[in-house]
C-alpha positions in Angstrom: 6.4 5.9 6.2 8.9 7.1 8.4 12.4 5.7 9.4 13.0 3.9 12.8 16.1 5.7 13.5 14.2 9.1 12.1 12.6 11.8 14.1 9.1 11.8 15.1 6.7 13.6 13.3 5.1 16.4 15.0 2.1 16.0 15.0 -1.0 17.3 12.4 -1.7 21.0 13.5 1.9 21.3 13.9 2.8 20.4 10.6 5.2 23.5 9.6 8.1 22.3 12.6 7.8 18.6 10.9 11.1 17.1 10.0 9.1 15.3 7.2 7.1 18.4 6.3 8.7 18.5 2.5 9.3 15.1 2.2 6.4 13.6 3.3 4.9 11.2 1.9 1.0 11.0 1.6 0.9 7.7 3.8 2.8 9.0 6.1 0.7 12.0 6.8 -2.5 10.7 6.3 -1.2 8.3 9.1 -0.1 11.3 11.5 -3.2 13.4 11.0 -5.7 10.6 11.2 -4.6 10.1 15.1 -5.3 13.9 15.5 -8.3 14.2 13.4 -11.9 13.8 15.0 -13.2 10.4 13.4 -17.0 10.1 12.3 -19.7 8.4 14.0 -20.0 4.6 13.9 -23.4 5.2 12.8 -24.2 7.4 10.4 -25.8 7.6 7.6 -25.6 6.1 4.7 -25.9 8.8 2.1 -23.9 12.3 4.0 -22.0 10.2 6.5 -23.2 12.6 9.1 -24.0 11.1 12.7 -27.5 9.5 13.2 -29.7 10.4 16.2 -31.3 7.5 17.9 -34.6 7.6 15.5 -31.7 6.4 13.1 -33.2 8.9 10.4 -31.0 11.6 9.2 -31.3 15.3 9.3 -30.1 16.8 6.4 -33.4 17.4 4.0 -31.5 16.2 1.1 -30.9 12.6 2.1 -34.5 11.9 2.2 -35.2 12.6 -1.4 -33.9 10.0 -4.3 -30.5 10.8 -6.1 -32.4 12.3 -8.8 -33.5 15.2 -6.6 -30.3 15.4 -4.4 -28.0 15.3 -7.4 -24.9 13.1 -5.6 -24.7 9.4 -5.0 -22.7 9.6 -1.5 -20.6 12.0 0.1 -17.2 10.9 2.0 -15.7 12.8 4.6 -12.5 11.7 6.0 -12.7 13.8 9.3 -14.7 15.7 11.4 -14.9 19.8 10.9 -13.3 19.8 14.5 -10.2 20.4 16.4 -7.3 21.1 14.5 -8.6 20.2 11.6 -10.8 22.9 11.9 -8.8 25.5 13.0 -6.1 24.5 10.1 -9.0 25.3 7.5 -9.9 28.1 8.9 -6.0 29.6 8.6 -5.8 28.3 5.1 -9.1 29.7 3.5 -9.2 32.8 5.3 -5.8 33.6 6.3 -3.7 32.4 2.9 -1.7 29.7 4.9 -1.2 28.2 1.7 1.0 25.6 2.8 -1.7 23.6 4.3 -2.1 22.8 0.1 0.7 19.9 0.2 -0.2 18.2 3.8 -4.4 18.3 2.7 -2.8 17.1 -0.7 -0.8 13.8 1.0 -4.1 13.6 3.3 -6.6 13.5 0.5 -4.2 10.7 -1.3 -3.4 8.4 1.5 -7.3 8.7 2.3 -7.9 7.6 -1.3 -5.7 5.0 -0.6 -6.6 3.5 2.1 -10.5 3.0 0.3 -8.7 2.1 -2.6 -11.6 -0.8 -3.5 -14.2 2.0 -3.5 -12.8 5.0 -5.4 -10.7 3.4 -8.2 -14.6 3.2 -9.4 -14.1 7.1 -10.5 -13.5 8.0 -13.9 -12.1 11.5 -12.7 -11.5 13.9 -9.4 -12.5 17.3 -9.9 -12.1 20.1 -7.4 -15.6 22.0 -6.0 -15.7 24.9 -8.7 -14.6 28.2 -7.1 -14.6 31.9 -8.5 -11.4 34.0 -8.2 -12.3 37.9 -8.4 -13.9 40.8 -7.5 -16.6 39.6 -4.5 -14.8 36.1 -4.9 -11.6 34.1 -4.0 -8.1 35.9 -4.0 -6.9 32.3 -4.9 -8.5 28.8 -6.1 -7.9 26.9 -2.4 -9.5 23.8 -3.7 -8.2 23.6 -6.7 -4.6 24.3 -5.3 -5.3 21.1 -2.5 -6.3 19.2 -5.9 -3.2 19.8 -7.5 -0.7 18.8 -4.7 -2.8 15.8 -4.4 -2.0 15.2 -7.9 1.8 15.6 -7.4 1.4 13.3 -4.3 -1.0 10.5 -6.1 0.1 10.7 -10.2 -1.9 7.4 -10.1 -5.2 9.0 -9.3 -7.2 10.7 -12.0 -7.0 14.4 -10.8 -8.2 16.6 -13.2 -8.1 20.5 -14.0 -10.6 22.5 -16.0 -13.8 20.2 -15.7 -16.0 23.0 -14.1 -15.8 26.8 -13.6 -17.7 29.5 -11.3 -18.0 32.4 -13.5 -19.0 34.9 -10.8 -18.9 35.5 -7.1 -22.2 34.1 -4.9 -23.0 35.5 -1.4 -21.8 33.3 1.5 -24.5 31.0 3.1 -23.0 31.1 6.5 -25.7 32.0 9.2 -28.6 31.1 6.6 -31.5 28.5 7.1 -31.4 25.6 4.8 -34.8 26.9 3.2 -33.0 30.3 2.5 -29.4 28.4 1.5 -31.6 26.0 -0.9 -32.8 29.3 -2.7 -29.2 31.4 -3.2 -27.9 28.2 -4.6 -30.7 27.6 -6.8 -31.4 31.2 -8.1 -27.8 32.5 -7.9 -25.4 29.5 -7.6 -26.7 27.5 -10.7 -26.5 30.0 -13.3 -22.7 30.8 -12.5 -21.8 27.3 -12.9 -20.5 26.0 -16.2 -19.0 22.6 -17.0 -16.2 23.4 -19.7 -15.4 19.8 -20.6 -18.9 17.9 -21.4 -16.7 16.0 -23.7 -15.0 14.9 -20.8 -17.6 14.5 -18.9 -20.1 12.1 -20.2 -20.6 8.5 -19.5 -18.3 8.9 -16.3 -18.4 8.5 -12.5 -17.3 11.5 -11.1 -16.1 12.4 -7.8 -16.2 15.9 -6.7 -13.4 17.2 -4.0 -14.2 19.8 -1.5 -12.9 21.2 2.0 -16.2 21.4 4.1 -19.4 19.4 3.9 -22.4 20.6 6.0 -25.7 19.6 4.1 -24.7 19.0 0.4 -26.6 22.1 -0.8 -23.9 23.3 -3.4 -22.8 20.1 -4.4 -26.2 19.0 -5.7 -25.9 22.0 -8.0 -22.4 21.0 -9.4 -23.6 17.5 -9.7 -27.0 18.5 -11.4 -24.7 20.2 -13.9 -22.3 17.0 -14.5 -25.2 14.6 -14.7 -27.0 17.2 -17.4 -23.7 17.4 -19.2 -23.9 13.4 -19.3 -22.5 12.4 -16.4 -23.5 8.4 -15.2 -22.7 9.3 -11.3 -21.1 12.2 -8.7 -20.4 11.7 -5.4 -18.4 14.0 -2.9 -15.1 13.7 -1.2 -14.3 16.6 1.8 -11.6 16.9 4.2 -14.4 17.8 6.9 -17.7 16.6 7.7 -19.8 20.2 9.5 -22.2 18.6 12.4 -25.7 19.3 10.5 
């Protein structure tokens, strides 16, 4: 991690003044930001990792219904959407602080790491499809936090080119989960495409992402892997939204 007789690092949310901010390595800041990062609830649930209430029965809709129906297996989230985890998402989707790409990169590794048992299962790790364009993304931000991951973690099956979004979809921020469940079906579906079926079948996918909050679009870009042959897809996000 970090030499005895080195500096200390600075802290996560502060990551741009760190002395180890180029050479990092993904242990190292995975260990930093995981003693700043909001850590979920002991008990939650065993499908979304969101927090259980005391009737120990989950909220989100989706986790009721059987994987056929909700498309993904499990979701992980390493962190809470809270603090300056939040705020450093925020900066980097909306304000192009793009060098939040390396230190989610080394965080996303060393997460991986540390669950090592469970997610060497995966066949492959795909970033969350996004569309860059006119109504859309000025820049792929997950697929850029996928490939400094794969500089980070070689070892790791990264992989580029899996899925696409072939048009822009309106934002579901402020919706109801009724009216989210119907954008994504009517307009999210039809502008995903999975590009590599050939790589796709007979594999257990994971599926990368920033932000988790009920697993609405994800069950449409797993519905598409597990019609393209896919055996299982299951979610990985930096941040886990309170439902």
């Amino acid at each position: 991690m970090f030499t005895p007789d080195g500096p200390e690092p600075a802290g996560f949310g502060h990551c741009g003044t760190c002395a180890y901010r180029r050479n990092g390595t993904a242990e190292g800041c995975f260990t930093c930001a995981r003693a700043r990062l909001e850590e979920l609830a002991p008990n939650r649930c065993d499908s979304c990792d969101q927090k259980l209430p005391a009737s120990g029965k989950c909220g989100n809709p989706l986790c009721g219904r059987p994987v056929q129906q909700r498309g993904w297996d499990y979701i992980w989230a390493i962190a809470m959407r809270s603090g300056q985890l939040k705020a450093t998402i925020s900066a980097y989707k909306y304000n192009d602080k793009k060098g939040w790409a390396w230190i989610y990169g080394r965080i996303l590794v060393g997460y991986l790491e540390l669950g090592a048992e469970i997610f060497s299962r995966y066949d492959m790790i795909i970033p969350m499809p996004t569309f860059v364009g006119v109504g859309g993304r000025s820049w792929d931000h997950i697929g850029t936090i996928v490939d400094r991951a794969a500089m980070e973690g070689p070892d790791w099956p990264f992989r580029r080119g899996v899925m696409s979004k072939v048009n822009a979809t309106p934002r579901s921020v402020g919706l109801t989960f009724g009216q989210r469940a119907q954008m994504v079906e009517t307009q999210l579906r039809p502008a995903l495409r999975v590009d590599r079926p050939d790589l796709v079948a007979g594999k257990d996918i994971l599926v990368f992402d920033d932000v988790f909050t009920a697993g609405l679009t994800l069950r449409e870009v797993a519905f598409k892997l597990r019609s393209a042959g896919a055996s299982s897809v299951a979610g990985i996000v930096l941040a886990r939204q309170p439902y």
